[in-house]
DSSP file (Angstrom, degrees, kcal/mol; ACC not computed):
  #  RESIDUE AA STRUCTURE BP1 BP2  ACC     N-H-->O    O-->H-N    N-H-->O    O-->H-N    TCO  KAPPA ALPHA  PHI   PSI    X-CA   Y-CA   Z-CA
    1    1 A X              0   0    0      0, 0.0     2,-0.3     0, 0.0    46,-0.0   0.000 360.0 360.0 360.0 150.4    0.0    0.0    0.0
    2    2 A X        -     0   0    0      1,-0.1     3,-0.0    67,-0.0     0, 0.0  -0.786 360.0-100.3-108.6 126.3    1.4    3.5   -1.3
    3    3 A X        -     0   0    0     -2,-0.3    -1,-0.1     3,-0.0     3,-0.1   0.192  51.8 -68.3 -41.0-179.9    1.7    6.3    1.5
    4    4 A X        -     0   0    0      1,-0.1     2,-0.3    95,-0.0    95,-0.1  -0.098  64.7 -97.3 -64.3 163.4   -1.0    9.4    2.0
    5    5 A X        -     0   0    0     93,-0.4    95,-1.6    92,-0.1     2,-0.3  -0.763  59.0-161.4 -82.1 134.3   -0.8   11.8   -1.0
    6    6 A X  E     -a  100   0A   0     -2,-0.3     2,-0.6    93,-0.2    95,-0.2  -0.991  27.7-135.0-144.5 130.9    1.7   14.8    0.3
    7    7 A X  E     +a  101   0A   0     93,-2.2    95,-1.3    -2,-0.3     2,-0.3  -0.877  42.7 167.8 -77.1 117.9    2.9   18.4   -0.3
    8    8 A X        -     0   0    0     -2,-0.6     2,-1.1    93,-0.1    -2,-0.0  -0.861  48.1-136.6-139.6  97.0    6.4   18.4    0.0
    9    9 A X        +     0   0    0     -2,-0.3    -2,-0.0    93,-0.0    75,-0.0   0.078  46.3 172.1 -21.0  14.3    9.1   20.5   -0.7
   10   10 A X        -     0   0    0     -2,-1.1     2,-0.1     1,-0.2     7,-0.0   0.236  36.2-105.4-117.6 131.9   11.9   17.7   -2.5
   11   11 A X        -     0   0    0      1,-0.1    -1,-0.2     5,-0.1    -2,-0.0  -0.431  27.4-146.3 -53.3 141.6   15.3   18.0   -4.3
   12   12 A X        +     0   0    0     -2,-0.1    -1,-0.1     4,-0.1     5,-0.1   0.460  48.2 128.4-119.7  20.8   14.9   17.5   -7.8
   13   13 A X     >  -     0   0    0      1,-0.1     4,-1.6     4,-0.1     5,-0.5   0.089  66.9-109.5 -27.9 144.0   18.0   15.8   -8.8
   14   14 A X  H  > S+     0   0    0      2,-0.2     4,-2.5     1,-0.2     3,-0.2   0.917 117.8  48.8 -55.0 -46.9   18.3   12.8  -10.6
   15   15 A X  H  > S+     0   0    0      2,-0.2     4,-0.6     1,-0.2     3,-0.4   0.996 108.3  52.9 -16.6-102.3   19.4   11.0   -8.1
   16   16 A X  H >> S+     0   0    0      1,-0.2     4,-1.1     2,-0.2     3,-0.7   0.654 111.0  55.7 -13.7 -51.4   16.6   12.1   -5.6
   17   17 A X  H >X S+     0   0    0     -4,-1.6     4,-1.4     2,-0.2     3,-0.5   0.943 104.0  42.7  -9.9 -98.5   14.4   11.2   -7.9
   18   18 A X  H 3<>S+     0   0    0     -4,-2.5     5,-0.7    -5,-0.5    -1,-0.2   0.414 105.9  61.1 -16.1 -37.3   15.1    8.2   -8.6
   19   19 A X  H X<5S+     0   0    0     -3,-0.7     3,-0.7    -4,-0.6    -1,-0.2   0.686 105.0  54.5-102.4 -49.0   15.6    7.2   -5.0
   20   20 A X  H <<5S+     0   0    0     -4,-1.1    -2,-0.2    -3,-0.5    -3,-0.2   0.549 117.9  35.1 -91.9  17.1   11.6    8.3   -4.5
   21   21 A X  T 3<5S-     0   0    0     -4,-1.4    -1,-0.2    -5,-0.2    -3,-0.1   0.145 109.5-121.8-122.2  25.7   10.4    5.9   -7.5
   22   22 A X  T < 5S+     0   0    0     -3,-0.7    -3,-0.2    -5,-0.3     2,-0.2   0.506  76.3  12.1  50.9   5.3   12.6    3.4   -7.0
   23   23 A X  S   <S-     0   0    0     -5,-0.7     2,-0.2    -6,-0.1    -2,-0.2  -0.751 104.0 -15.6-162.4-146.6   14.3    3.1  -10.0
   24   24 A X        -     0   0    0     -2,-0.2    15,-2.5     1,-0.1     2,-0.5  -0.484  64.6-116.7 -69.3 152.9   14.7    5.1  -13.2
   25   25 A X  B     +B   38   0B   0     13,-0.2     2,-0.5    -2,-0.2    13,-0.2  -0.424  26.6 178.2 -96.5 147.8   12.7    7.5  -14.2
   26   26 A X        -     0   0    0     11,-4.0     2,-0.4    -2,-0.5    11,-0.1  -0.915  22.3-141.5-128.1 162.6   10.3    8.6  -16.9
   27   27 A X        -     0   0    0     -2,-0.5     2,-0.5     9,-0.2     9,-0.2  -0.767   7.3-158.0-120.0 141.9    8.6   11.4  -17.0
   28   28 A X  E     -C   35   0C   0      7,-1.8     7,-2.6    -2,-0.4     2,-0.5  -0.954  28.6-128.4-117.6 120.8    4.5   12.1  -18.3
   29   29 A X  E     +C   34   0C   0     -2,-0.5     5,-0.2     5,-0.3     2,-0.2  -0.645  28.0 174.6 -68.9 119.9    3.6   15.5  -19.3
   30   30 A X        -     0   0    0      3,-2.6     2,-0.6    -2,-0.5     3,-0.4  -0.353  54.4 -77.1-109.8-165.8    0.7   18.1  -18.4
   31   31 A X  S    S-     0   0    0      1,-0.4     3,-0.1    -2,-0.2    45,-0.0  -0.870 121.4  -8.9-113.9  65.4    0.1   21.5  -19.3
   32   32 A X  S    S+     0   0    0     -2,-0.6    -1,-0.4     1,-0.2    54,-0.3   0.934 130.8  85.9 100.6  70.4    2.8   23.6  -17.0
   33   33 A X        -     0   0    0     -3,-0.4    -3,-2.6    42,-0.2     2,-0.3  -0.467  51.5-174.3 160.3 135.5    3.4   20.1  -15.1
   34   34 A X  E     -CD  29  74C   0     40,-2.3    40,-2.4    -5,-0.2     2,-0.4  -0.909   7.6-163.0-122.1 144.0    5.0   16.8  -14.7
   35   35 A X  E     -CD  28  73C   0     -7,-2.6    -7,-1.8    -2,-0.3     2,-0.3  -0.880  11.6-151.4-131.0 174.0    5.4   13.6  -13.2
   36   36 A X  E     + D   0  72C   0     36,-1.4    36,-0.8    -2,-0.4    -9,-0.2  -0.776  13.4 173.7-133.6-171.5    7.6   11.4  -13.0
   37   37 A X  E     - D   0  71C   0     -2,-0.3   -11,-4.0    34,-0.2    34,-0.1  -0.716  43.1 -86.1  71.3 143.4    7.8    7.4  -12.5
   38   38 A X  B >   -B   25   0B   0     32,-0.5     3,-0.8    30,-0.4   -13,-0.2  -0.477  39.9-142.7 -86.2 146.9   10.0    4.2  -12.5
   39   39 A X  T 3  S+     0   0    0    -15,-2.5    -1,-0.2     1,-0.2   -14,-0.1   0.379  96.4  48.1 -93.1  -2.3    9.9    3.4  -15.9
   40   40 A X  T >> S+     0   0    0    -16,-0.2     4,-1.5     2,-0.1     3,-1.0   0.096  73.5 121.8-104.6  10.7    9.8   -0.6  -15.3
   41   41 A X  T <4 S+     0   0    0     -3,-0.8     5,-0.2     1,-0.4    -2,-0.1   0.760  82.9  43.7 -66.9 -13.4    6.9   -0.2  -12.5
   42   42 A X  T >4 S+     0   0    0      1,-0.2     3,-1.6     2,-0.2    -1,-0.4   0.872 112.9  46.8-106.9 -23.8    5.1   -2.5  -14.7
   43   43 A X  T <4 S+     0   0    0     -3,-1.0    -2,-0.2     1,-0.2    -1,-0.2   0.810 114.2  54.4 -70.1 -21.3    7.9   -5.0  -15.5
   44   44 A X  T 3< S-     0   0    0     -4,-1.5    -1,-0.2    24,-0.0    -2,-0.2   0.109 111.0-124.0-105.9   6.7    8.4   -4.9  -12.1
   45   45 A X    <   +     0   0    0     -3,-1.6    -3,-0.1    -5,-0.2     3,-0.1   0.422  49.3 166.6  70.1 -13.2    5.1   -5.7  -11.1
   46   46 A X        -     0   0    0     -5,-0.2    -1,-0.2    -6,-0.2    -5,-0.0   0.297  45.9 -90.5 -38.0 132.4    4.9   -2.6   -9.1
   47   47 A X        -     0   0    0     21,-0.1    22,-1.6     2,-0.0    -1,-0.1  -0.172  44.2-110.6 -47.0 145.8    1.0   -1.6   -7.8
   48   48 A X  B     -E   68   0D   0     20,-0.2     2,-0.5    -3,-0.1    20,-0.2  -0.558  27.1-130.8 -70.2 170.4   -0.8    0.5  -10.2
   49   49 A X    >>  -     0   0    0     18,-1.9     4,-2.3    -2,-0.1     3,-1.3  -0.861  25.0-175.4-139.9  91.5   -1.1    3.7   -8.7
   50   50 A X  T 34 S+     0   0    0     -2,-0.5     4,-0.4     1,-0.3    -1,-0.1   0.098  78.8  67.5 -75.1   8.2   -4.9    4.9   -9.0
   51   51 A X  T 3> S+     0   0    0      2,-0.1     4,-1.2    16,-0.1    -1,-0.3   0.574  93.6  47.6 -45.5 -33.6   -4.2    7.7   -7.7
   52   52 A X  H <> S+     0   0    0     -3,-1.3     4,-2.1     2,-0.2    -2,-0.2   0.716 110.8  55.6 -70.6 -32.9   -2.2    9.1  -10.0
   53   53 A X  H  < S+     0   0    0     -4,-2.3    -3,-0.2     1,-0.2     5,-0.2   0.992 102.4  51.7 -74.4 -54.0   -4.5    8.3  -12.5
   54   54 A X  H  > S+     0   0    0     -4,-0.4     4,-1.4     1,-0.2    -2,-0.2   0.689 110.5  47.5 -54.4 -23.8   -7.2    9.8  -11.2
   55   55 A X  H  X S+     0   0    0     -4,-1.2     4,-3.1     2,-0.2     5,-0.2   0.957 114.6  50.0 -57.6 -76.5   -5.4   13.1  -10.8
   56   56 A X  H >< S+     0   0    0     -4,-2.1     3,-4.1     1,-0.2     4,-0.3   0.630 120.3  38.5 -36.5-123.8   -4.1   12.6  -14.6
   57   57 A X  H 3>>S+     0   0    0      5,-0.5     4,-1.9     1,-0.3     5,-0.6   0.202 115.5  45.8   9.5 -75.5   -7.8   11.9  -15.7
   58   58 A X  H 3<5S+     0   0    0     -4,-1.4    -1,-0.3     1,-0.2    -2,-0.2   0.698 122.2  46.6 -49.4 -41.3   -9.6   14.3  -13.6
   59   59 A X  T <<5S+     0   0    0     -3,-4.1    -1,-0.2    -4,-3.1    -2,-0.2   0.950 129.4  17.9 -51.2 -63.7   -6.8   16.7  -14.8
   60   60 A X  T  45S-     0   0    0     -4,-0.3    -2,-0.2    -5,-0.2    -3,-0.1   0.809  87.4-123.8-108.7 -47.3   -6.8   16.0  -18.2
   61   61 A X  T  <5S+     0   0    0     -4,-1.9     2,-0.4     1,-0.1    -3,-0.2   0.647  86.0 107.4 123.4  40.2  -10.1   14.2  -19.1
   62   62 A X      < +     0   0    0     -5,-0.6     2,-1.1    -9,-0.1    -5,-0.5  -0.802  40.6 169.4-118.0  94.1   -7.3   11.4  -20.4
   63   63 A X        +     0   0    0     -2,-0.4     3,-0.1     1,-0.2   -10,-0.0  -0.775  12.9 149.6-123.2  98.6   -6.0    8.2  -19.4
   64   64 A X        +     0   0    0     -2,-1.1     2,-0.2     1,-0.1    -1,-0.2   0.737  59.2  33.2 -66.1 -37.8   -3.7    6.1  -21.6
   65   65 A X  S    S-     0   0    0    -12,-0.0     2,-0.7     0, 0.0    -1,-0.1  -0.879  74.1-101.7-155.2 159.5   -1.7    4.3  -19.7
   66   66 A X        -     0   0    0     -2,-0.2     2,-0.7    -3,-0.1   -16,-0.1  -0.729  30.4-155.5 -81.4  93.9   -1.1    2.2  -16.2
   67   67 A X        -     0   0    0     -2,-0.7   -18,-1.9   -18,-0.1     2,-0.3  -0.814  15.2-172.4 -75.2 109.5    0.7    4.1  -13.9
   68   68 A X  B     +E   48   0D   0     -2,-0.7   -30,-0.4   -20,-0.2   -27,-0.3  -0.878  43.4   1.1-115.9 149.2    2.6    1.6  -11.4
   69   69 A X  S    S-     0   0    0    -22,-1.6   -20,-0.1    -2,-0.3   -47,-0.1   0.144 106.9 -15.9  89.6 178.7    4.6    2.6   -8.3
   70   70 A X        -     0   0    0    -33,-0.1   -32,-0.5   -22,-0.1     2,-0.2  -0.162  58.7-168.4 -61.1 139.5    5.3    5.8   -6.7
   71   71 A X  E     -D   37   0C   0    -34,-0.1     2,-0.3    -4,-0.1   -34,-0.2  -0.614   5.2-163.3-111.9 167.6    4.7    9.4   -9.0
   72   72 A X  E     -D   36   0C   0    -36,-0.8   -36,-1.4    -2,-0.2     2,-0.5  -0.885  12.4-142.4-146.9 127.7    6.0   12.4   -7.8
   73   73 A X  E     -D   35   0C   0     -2,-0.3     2,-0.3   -38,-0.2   -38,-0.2  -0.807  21.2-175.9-102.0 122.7    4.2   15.8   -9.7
   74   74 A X  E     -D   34   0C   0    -40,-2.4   -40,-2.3    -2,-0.5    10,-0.2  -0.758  20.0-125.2-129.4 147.3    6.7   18.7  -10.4
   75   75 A X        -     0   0    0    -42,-0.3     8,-1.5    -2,-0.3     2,-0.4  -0.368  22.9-131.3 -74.9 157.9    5.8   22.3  -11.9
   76   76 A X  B     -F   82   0E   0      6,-0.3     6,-0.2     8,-0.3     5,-0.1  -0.996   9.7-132.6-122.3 137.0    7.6   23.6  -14.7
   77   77 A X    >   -     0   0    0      4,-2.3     3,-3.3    -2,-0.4     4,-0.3  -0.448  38.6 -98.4 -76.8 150.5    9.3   27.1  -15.2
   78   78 A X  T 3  S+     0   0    0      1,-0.2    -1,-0.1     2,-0.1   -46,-0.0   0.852 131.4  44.5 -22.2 -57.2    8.8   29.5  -18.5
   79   79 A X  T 3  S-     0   0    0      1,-0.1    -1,-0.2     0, 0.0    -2,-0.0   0.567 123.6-106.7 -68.7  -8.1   12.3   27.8  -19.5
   80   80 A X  S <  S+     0   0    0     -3,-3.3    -2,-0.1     1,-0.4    -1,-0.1   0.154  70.1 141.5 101.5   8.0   11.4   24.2  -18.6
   81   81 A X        -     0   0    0     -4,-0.3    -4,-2.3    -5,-0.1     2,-0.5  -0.255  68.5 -73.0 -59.2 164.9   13.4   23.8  -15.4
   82   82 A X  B     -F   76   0E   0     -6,-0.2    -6,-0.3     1,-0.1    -1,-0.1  -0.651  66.2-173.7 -30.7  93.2   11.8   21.9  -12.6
   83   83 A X        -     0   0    0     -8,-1.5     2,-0.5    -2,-0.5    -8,-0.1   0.208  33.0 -72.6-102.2-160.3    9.1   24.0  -11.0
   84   84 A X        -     0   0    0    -10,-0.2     2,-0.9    -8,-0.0    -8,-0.3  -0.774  62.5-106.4 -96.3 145.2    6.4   24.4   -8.0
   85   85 A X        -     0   0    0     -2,-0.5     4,-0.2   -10,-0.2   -10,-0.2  -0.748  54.2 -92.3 -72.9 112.3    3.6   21.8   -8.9
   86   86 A X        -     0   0    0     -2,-0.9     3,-0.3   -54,-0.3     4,-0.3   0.204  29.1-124.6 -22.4 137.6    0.3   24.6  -10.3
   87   87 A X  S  > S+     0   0    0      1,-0.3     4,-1.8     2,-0.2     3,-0.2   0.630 111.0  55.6 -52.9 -49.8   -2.1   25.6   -7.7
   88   88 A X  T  4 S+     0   0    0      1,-0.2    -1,-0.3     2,-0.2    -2,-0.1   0.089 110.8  54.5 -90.0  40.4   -5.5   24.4   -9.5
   89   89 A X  T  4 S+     0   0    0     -3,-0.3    -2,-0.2    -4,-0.2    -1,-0.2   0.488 116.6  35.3-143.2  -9.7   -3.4   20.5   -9.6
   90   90 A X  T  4 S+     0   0    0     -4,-0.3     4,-0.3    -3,-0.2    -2,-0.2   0.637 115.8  53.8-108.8  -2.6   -2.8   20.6   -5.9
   91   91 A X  S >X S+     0   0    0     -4,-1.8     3,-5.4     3,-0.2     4,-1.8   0.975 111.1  49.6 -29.6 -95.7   -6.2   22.3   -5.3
   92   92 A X  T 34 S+     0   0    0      1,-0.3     4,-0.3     2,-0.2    -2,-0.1   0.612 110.8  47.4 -65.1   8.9   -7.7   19.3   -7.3
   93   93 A X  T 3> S+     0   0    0      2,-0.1     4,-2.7     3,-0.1    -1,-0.3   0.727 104.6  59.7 -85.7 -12.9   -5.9   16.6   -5.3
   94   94 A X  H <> S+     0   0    0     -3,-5.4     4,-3.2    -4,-0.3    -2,-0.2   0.910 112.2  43.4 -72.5 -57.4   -6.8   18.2   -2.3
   95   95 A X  H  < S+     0   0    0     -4,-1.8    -1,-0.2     1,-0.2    -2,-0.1   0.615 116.5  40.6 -28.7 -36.9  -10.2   17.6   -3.6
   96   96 A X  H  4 S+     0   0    0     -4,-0.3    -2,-0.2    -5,-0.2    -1,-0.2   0.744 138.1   3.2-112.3 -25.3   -9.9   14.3   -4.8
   97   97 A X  H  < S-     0   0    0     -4,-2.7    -3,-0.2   -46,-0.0    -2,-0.1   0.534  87.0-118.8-116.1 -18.4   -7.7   12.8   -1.7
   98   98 A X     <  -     0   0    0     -4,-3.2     2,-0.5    -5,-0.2   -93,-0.4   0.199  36.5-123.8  74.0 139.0   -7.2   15.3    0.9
   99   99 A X        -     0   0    0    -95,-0.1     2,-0.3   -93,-0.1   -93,-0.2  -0.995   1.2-129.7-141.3 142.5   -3.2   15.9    1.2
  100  100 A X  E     -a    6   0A   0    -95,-1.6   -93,-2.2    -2,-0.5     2,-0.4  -0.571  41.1-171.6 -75.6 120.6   -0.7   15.7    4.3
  101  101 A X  E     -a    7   0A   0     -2,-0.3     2,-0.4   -95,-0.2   -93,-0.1  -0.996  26.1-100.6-130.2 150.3    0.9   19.0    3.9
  102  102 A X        -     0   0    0    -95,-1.3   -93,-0.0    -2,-0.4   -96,-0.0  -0.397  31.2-123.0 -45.7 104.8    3.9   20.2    5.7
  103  103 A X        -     0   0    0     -2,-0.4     2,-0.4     1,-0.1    -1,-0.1  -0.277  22.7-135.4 -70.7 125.8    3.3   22.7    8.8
  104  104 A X              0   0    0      1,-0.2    -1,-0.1     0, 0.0     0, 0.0  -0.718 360.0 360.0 -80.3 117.4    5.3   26.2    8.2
  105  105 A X              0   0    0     -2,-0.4    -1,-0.2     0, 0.0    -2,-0.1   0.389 360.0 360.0-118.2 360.0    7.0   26.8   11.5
């Protein structure tokens, strides 16, 4: 079973990366937004991850493909760097799951 859905501050090295999907990654495209995913989760038997689809879906009014094993959803900047994940995409997870978010002390 796949932890709570969370707002998190995270490095966005490759490495780091890597480390929170468990293997390499590939990466799925939104509209200002990204996620990313071990790119063998299905050779690997990894759970699908019905959350992420339903986010994708609900997002996009799309579903293509079987996402399996832990996603992590990244913003993108005007130049394409790594960004803050868009406002109306953690709004509608908030919606859709409720999210553990980090307390600002």
């Amino acid at each position: 079973m796949y932890e709570p859905a969370r707002v998190e501050s995270i490095a966005t090295g490759l490495q780091n990366l890597q480390s929170i999907v468990a293997g390499n990654i590939e990466a799925v495209s939104g509209d200002g937004w990204h996620f990313y995913l071990n790119e063998e989760g299905k050779i690997m038997r990894l759970e699908p991850n019905r959350r992420a689809a339903l986010l994708l879906f609900e997002a996009t009014g799309v579903l293509t493909d079987v996402y399996c094993g832990n996603v992590v959803f990244l913003g993108e900047t005007a130049d394409g760097s790594e960004g803050n994940v868009p406002g109306h995409l953690i709004d509608l997870a908030q919606q859709l799951f409720g999210l553990n978010q980090p307390v600002n002390q």
